[in-house]
C-alpha positions in Angstrom: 80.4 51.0 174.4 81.2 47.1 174.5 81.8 45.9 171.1 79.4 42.2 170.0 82.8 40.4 170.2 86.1 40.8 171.0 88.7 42.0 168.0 91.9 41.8 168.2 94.1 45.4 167.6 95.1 43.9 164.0 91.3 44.4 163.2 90.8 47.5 164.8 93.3 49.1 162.7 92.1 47.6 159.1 88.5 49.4 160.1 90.4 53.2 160.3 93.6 52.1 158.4 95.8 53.3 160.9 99.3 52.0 161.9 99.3 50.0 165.6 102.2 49.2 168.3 101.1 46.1 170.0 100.8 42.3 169.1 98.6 41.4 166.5 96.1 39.8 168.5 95.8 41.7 171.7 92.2 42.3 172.7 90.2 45.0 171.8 86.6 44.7 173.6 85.3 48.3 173.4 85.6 51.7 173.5 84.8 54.8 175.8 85.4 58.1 177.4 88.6 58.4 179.6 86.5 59.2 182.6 84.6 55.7 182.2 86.9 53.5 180.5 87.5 50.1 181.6 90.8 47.7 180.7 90.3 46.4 177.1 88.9 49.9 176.4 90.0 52.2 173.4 90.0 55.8 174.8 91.3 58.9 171.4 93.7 61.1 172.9 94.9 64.3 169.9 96.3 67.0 172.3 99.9 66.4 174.3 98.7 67.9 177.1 96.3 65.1 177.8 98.5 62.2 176.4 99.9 60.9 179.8 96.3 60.8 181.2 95.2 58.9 178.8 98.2 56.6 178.4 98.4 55.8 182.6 94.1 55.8 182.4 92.5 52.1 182.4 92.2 51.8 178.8 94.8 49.4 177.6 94.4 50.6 174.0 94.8 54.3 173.0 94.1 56.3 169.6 96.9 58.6 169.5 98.4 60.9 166.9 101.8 60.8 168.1 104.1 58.0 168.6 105.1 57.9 172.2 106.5 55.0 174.1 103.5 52.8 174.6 103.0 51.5 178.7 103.5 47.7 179.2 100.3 45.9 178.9 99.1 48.5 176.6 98.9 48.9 172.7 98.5 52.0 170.8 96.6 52.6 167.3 98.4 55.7 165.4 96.1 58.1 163.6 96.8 61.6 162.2 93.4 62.6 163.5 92.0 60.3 166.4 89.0 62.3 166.7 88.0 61.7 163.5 88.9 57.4 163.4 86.7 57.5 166.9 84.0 58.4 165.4 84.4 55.8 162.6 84.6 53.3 165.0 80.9 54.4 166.0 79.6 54.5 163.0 80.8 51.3 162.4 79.5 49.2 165.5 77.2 51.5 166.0 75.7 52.8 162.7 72.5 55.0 162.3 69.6 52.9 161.4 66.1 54.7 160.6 62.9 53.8 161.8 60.7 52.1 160.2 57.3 52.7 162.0 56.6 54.8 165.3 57.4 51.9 167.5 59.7 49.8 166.4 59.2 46.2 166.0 62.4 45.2 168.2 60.7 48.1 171.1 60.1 45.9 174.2 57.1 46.8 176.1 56.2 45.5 179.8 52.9 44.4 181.0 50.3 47.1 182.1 52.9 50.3 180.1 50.6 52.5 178.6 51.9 54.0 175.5 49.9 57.5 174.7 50.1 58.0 170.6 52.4 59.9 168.7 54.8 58.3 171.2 58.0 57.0 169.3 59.9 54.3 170.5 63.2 53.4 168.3 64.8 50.1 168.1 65.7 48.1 171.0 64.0 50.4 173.6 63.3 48.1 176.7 60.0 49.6 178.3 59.5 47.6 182.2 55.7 47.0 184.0 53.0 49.6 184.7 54.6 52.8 183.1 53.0 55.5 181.4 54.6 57.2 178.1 52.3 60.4 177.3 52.2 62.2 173.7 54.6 63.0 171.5 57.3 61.5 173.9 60.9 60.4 172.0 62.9 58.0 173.2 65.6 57.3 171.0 67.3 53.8 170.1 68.5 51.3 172.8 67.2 53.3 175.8 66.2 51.0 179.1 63.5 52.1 181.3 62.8 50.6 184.3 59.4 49.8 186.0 56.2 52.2 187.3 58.1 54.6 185.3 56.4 58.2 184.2 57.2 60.1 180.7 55.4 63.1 180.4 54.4 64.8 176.9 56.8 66.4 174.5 59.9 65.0 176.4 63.0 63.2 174.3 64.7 60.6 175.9 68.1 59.6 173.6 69.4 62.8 171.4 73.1 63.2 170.5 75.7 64.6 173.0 76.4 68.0 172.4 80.1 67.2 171.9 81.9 68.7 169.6 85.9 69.6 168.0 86.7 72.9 166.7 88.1 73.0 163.5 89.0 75.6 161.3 86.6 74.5 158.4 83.7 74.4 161.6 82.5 72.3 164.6 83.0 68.5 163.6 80.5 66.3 165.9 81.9 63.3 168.0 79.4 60.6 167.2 76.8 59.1 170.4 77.1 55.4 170.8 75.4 55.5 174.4 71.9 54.9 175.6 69.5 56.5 178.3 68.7 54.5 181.3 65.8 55.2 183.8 65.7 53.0 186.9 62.5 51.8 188.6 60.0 54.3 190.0 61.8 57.5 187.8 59.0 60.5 186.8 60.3 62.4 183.8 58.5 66.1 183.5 57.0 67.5 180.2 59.8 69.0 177.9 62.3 67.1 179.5 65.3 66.4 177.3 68.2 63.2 178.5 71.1 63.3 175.9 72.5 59.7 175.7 76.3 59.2 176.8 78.8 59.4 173.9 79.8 55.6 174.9 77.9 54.1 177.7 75.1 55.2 180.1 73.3 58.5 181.4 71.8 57.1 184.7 69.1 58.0 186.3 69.2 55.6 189.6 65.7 54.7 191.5 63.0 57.1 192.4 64.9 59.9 191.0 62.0 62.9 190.1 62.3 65.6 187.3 60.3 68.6 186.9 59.5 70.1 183.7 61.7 71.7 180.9 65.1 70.0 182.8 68.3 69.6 180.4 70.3 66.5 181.2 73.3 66.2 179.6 75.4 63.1 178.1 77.0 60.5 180.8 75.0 62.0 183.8 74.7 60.2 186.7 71.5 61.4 188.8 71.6 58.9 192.3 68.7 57.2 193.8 65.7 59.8 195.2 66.9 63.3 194.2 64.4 65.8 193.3 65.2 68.5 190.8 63.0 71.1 189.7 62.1 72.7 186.6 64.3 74.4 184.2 67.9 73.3 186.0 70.7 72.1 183.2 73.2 70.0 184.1 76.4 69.8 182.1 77.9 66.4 180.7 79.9 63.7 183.0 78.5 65.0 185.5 77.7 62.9 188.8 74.6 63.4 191.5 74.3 62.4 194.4 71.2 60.5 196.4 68.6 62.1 197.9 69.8 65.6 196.8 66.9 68.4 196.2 67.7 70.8 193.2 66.1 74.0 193.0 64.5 76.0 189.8 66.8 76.9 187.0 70.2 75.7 188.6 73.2 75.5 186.4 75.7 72.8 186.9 79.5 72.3 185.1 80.7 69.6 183.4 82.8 66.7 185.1 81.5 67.4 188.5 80.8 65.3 191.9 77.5 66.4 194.3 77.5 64.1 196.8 74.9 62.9 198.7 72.1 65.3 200.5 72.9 67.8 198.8 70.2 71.2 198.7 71.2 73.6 195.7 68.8 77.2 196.1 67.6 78.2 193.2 69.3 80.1 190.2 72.3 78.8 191.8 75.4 78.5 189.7 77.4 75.1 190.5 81.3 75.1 189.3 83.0 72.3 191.7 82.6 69.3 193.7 80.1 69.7 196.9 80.4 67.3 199.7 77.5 65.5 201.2 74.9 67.4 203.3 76.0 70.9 202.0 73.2 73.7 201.2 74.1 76.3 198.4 72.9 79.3 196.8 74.2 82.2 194.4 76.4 82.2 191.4 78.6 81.0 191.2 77.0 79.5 194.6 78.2 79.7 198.3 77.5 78.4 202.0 73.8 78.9 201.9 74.5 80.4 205.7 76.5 82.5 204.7 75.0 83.6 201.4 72.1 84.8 203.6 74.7 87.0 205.8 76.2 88.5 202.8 73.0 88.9 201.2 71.5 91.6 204.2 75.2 93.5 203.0 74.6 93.6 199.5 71.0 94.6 199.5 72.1 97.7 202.1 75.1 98.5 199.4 73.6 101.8 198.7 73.5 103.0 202.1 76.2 101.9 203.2 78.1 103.8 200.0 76.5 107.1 201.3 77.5 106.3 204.7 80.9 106.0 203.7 81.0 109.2 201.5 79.3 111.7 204.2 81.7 110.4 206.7 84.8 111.5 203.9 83.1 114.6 203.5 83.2 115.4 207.3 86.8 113.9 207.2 88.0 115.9 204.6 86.0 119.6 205.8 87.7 119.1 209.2 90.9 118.7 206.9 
């Protein structure tokens, strides 16, 4: 999330009222996830085991609650719970503002969109040219979508990341300060849900096609022309390649790559990086080639077993 203005790092810490290392004017222009974050960036960091990544990451500010020895060009805000000072920073450039009507009066709507009713479009939602939105659609505030774009019923563009710190009093909620954004030529399915990124952007790139009932989770990244079919979830941070084709209730892990070309089976379970042009089925998933080879193995299990235990038998009566 880019902040309106610049602040400086003196006026950053008067909104959390936390103690800084840095000059009192050095630039503070937004803040984001440590897998995203750009230079000017604030990135929280509250457990030692990830403080050197995010001291040597591209954000040049870093919520911390330890004082460590802060890396040249970079400034550190001190907090006894970063978590928690994050998410006042969201609320505070990015607060919560109800709706006033079913469409907002700031929702931007492109020549020849069809809007079906009980459609609700929240404030500053940028709609392009020739889509269609069916019923009871929800796309939440500041989502951008694109042009010839489809939006079947009952699906929510927008809700909150499902992010969240365990505490010992119960699960505290990092705050969403991100958008959607569908490129030109996207078809959402019915009961489709996009989660918005905690910061920035989920992505879904050009010509990208979802079937029904799909999960997408927060700062997703679905490239140009891939297919995905109903049912499959896909796990936060997580980037997709173009022109993949995702089978029927496939499960993908968090903080992944799939590259390009990619064919997922379906039911497959995905738990690491894939390369371009790889096929995969199974769970967790597997050279489809040799899934299939393995497969005519497991399905003979059985006989194979009694095989084994006549053959003992004969081995052991000779004995």
């Amino acid at each position: 999330m880019k902040f309106p203005k610049s602040y400086t790092l003196k006026e950053i810490s008067q909104i959390i009222n936390s103690k800084y290392i840095g000059a009192d004017d050095f630039s503070v222009k937004g803040m984001n996830e440590i897998h995203v974050v750009e230079e000017g960036d604030i990135v929280f960091v509250d457990h030692p085991k990830y403080y050197d990544k995010a001291l040597n990451s591209k954000a040049t500010i870093i919520l911390i609650n330890k004082e460590v020895a802060c890396p040249e060009g970079k400034a550190l805000l001190l907090s006894n719970d970063p978590f928690r000072d994050f998410n006042k920073l969201t609320n505070y450039f990015k607060p919560f503002v109800p709706a006033s009507s079913a469409i907002s009066d700031s929702a931007k709507i492109g020549e020849g969109t069809i809007i079906q009713p009980n459609t609700f479009l929240g404030n500053n939602v940028s709609i392009g040219e020739n889509c269609i939105v069916h019923s009871n659609v929800a796309i939440y505030d500041n989502c951008v979508i694109g042009n010839n774009v489809t939006i079947h019923a009952g699906s929510v563009l927008g809700a909150d990341a499902f992010y969240y710190k365990n505490r010992p009093e119960g699960f505290d909620k990092l705050r969403s300060g991100g958008r959607v954004v569908l490129e030109d030529n996207v078809d959402i399915g019915a009961g489709t849900t996009i989660d918005r990124a905690t910061m920035g952007s989920t992505i879904l790139r050009k010509g990208v096609k979802l079937d029904n009932q799909i999960q997408i989770a927060h700062n997703v990244e679905i490239g140009k022309n891939t297919v995905i079919a109903a049912q499959t979830g896909i796990a936060g941070s997580t980037k997709i390649g173009k022109n993949c084709q995702i089978g029927g209730q496939v499960g993908i892990a968090g903080h992944l790559n799939i590259g390009n070309s990619v064919r997922i089976q379906a039911q497959s379970g995905i738990g690491r990086n894939i390369k371009d042009n790889e096929t995969l089925q199974g769970s967790p998933s597997f050279n489809y080639a040799d899934w299939n080879k393995s497969y005519v193995y497991f399905k003979n299990l059985p006989k194979i077993v009694k095989n084994i235990s006549e053959i003992e038998k004969k081995i052991n009566g000779n004995n």
